[in-house]
C-alpha positions in Angstrom: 0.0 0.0 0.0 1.5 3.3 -0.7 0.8 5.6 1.7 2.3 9.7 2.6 4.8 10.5 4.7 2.3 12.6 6.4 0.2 9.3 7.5 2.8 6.6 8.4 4.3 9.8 10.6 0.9 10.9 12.0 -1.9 9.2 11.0 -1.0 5.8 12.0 0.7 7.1 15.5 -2.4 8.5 16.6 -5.0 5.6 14.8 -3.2 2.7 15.6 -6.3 0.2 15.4 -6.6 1.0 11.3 -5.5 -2.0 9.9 -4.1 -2.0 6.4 -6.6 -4.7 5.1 -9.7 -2.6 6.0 -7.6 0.7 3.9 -7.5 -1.9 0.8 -11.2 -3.1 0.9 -12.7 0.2 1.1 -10.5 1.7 -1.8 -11.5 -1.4 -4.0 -15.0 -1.5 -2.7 -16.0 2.0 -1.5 -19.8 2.6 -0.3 -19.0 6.1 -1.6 -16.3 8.3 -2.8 -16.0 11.5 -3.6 -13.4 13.8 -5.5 -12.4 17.2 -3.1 -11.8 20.6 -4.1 -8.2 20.0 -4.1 -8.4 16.6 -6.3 -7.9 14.6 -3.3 -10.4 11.5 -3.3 -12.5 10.2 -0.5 -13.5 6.5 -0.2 -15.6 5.5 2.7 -16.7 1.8 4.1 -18.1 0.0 6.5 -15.7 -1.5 8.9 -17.3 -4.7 10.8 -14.7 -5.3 13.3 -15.1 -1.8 14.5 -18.5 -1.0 14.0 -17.9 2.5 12.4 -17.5 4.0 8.6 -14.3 4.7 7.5 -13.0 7.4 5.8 -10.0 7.3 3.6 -8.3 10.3 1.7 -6.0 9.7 -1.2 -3.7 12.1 -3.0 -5.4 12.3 -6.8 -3.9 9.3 -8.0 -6.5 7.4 -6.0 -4.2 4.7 -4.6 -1.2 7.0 -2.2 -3.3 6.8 1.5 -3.3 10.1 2.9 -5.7 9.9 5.6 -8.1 7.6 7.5 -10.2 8.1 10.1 -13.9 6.8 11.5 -16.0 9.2 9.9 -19.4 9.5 12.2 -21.1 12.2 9.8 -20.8 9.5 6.7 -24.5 9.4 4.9 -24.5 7.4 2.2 -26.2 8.0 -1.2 -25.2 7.5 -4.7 -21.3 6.4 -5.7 
């Protein structure tokens, strides 16, 4: 997985329950995503094991993780 420097420095320090395999499955299998102002993509996903949506940011490429978090505002509607 390819991730910033800005998540394995930060990100992961302070989230260290996120598991990589839950990051993979929700960027192959998103219940939404969405493109952000500054091309930055979101993908979120339900995460079983936790009980929570997951967001995860990615620089525009779509597959360099930049972010993840629980995401308790996540609605879903249309991909």
């Amino acid at each position: 997985m390819k991730t910033t420097r800005y998540f394995r420095e930060q990100v992961l320090t302070k989230r260290t329950f996120l598991k990589e395999e839950w990051i993979l499955e929700i960027l192959k299998n998103p219940l939404k995503k969405e493109i952000q102002d500054d091309n930055r993509i979101r993908f979120w996903g339900f995460v079983n094991e936790i009980e929570k949506h997951l967001r995860v940011v990615t620089l525009s490429d779509g597959e360099t993780v930049h972010n993840a978090f629980p995401d308790r505002n996540f609605e879903r509607s249309e991909k």
